[in-house]
Every structure is written in C-alpha cells, then in structure tokens.
C-alpha positions, -999 to +999 in steps of 0.1 A: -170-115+177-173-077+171-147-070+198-128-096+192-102-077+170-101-048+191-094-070+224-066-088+202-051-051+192-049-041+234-037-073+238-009-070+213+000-029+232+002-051+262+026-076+248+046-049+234+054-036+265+066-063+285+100-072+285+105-111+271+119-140+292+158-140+296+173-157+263+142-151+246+138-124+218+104-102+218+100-110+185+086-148+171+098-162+139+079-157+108+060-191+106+049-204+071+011-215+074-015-229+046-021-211+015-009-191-013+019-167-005+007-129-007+019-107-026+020-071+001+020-037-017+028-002-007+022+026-029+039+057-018+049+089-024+070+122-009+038+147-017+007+148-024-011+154-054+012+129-076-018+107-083-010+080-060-042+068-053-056+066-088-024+050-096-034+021-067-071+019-080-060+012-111-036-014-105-055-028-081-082-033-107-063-045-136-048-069-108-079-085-106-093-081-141-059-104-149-071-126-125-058-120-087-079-118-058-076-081-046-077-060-018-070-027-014-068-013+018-070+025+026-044+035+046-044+071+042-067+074+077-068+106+084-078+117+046-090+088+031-108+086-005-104+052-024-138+050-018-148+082-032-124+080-058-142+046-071-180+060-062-188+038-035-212+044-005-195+033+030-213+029+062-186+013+080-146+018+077-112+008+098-123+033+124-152+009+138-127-018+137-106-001+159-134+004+178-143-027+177-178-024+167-172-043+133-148-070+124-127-065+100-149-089+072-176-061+075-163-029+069-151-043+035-171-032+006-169-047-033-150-025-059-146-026-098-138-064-113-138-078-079-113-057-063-121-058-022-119-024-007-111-019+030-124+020+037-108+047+060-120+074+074-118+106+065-114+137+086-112+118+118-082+130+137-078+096+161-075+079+126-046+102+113-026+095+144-023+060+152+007+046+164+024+021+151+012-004+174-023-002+164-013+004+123-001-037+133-035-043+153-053-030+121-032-053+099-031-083+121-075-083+114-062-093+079-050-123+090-087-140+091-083-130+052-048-149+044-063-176+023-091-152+009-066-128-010-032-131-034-024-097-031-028-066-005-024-036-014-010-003+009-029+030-003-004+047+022-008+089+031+014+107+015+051+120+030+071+101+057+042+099+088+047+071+110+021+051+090+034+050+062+067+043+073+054+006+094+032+000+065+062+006+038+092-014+056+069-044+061+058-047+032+080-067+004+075-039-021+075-003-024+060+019-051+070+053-052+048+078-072+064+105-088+058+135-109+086+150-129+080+188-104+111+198-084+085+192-050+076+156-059+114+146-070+124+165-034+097+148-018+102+113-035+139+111-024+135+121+012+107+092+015+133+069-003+165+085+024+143+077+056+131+045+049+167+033+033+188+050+061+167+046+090+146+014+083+167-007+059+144-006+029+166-015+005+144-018-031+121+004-042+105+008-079+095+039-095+065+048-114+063+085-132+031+095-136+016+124-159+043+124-182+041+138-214+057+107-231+073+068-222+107+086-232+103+115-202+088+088-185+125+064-187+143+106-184+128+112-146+135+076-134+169+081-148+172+116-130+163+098-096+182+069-098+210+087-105+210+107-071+201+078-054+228+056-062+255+083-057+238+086-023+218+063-010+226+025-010+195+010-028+181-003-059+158+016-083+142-002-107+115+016-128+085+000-125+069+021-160+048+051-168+012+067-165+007+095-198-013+125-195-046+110-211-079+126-213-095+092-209-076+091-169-096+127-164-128+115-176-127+081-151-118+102-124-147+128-125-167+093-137-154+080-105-139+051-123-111+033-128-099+039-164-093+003-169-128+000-167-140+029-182-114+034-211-099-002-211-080+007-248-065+043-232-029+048-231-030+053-198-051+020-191-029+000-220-002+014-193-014+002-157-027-033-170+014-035-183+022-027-151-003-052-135+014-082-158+052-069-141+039-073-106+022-108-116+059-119-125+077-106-094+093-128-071+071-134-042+086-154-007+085-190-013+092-202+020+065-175+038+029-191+029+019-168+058+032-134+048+006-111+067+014-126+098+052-117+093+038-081+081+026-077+117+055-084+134+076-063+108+059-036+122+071-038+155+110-039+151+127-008+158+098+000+184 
C-alpha cells in the first residue's frame, strides 16, 4: 500500500505520453461519483509577503469552526510553512508521498477546530520543481479522501510557477491576496493576465489584506478591477477585507489562528465573514466527484 500512490503517479507520466486511439480524445470525461460535491480552493497571490497563507489558515479554520470538513493542503513545496505557521510538529509531508514511502492518509496531521493539514516540505529543491504531471499525481492521492472532505483548500507558492498555475486553473475558485503596495498590485495583475490569457481562468475574487480600513479595503479592489476589465476579460468580484489588527500579530508569533486565539478581533470578525460567503457559493451540482475532474484539469494544455 505505501507505493501504491507513487506507482499510480508513474503510471499516470506513462499515460500521458502515449498518444490515444484514433477517434479517441486523451482526456476522459469528468464522471460524477458518490458523495458530497467539493468545494476546491486556491489561494493566490503575485508576491510574496501579502499574507497569503495566514489568510488560508484562517479561513480554513473558520471553515471548519462553521462546520465544514477541512483540508488544507500545502502547496508551496519548495517553501512550505502551514505547519509552522499553526505550531505543528511534522514527521512526514507530500515529499514521502512522492516517494512513495507514505500514503497520502499518513502524512496528514490534525490542525486547529478540525482543520486537516496536508504538510510540504520545506527547502527541498525536487519539491519546488515538480512538473505538472506529478502536481496531478499528488492531487490524484486525494481522491481516497473524496467522501472524507467538503472542501480543499490550495495554499499555492507565490507568483506564476508552474504549480501554481495547474493547481489555480483546476480549481473552481481563485483567491487572489493583495496588499494595497505598487509590487503586490503589479504582481496580483500579472498572476490574474497569465492565468486569464493563457489558461482561460475567467473569475477570480479578491481579498485586500492589511488595510487600514473596510473603506481602503472596497478602494484597492476598485483600483484592480478597474485595470482589469479595461484589459483583461474577467470577473472581479471582491471577496472582503483583512484590517491591520494587533490581535492577527499576536496569533501569528502565538502560532495560531486568530480565530482561535482572538475569535472577537476585527480581523477574526472578518475571515469568519468571509468563511459564511464561501459556504453560500455555488458549487457543481452535477460533479459529485470534483477531485477526480481536478486531476485531469491539470493535464489540458500539456
């Protein structure tokens, strides 16, 4: 069993590479199976150092506080830190199930309020520059998980590495972190250009973060939505606003969510507001099975 996942990933390169049967396309239809539809989630952003991550912790958390079965996979592999950012000791992380020395049921480890964490690995060059091929051997382990989980959640690396693209146009949405700094807004649209222009992305929501206010907040979505429907065909739709709050400093050096730790904050009062918008987004009704169709999203365009 511990190779088994592995042996399925070089069997999927294989299968890549061979040219299908006349009439036949390489790609098989998304087939609905048993189970709750899942709700897949990228969080993105142009740069780093927008908060990204915290903003995916936090989410994730109040997520699962309102009730959602939660897991939050790492995908950051090169650089990863969920689990340092939430305190937690890992002996195990995607690496090994590459590897195929653990499945994919072991490397995950328990997080605040329930939330399932899937680790990376940090400062393991391999990890930073997988293809995307084994990015959909890595997600296709999360199948054995379908009917455990209502929604997954995409810590992706920051900027527009192969990664993140696969893991951003396969998923069916796309949060883009942004800071109201000339880099981040730069940054923020050229992730938004290359996966609209180049992958078809079409809807993407925006989240400010470390604003001084809601009303700058509402002022930097407006000042990137603005360029991007001038330029770009897509749909913005602002997804809300993280404050600067002391409480948000005080979880992080806790190594906490802020949820947990400051559950009255204005920056906690704000991701748990956020949380409740993604519990009333439309979700596929007619794909029960929506990782499998995640996997072979990834391949198109290969």
């Amino acid at each position: 069993m511990l190779n088994d996942q592995a042996a399925s990933l070089r069997a999927m390169q294989k299968q890549a590479g061979e040219k299908p049967p006349a009439g036949e396309t390489s790609q098989k239809s998304a087939k609905p199976t048993s189970g709750k539809p899942i709700r897949v989630i990228s969080v993105a952003s142009g740069k780093g150092g927008v908060g990204k991550t915290n903003v995916s912790v936090n989410i994730g958390t109040a997520l699962s506080k309102l009730g959602n079965r939660v897991m939050l996979m790492d995908a950051d592999m090169g650089l990863a830190n969920v689990d340092i950012m939430l305190g937690l000791q890992t002996q195990y992380n995607l690496s090994h199930v590459l590897d195929g020395q653990k499945t994919l049921k072991e490397v995950i480890v328990e997080g605040p309020a329930g939330l399932k964490i899937i680790p990376a690995a940090s400062g393991v060059k391999r990890m930073a520059q997988l293809n995307a091929m084994e990015n959909a051997g890595i997600i296709n382990a999360f199948s054995e998980l379908s009917n455990e989980i209502d929604v997954l959640m995409i810590d992706t690396a920051a900027g527009i590495a192969d990664s993140v693209v696969s893991f951003c146009r396969a998923s069916q949405e796309v949060i883009v972190v942004v800071t109201d700094e000339p880099a981040s807004i730069t940054d923020a649209y050229a992730l938004i250009k290359v996966l609209s222009r180049d992958y078809g992305v079409s809807r993407f929501r925006l989240l400010a973060n470390m604003v001084g206010s809601k009303k700058e907040g509402r002022m930097l979505y407006e000042k990137m939505a603005s360029v991007t429907e001038k330029f770009l065909n897509v749909t913005l739709d602002y997804m809300g606003a993280v404050p600067y709050d002391r409480a948000l400093k005080q979880a992080v050096q806790r190594q906490k969510p802020v949820v947990i730790t400051s559950p009255n904050s204005e920056a906690a009062e704000s991701f748990y507001a956020m949380a409740q918008e993604v519990n009333r987004w439309p979700i596929p009704q007619n794909m029960t099975g929506y990782i499998q169709f995640f996997v072979e999203n990834l391949f198109q365009g290969q």
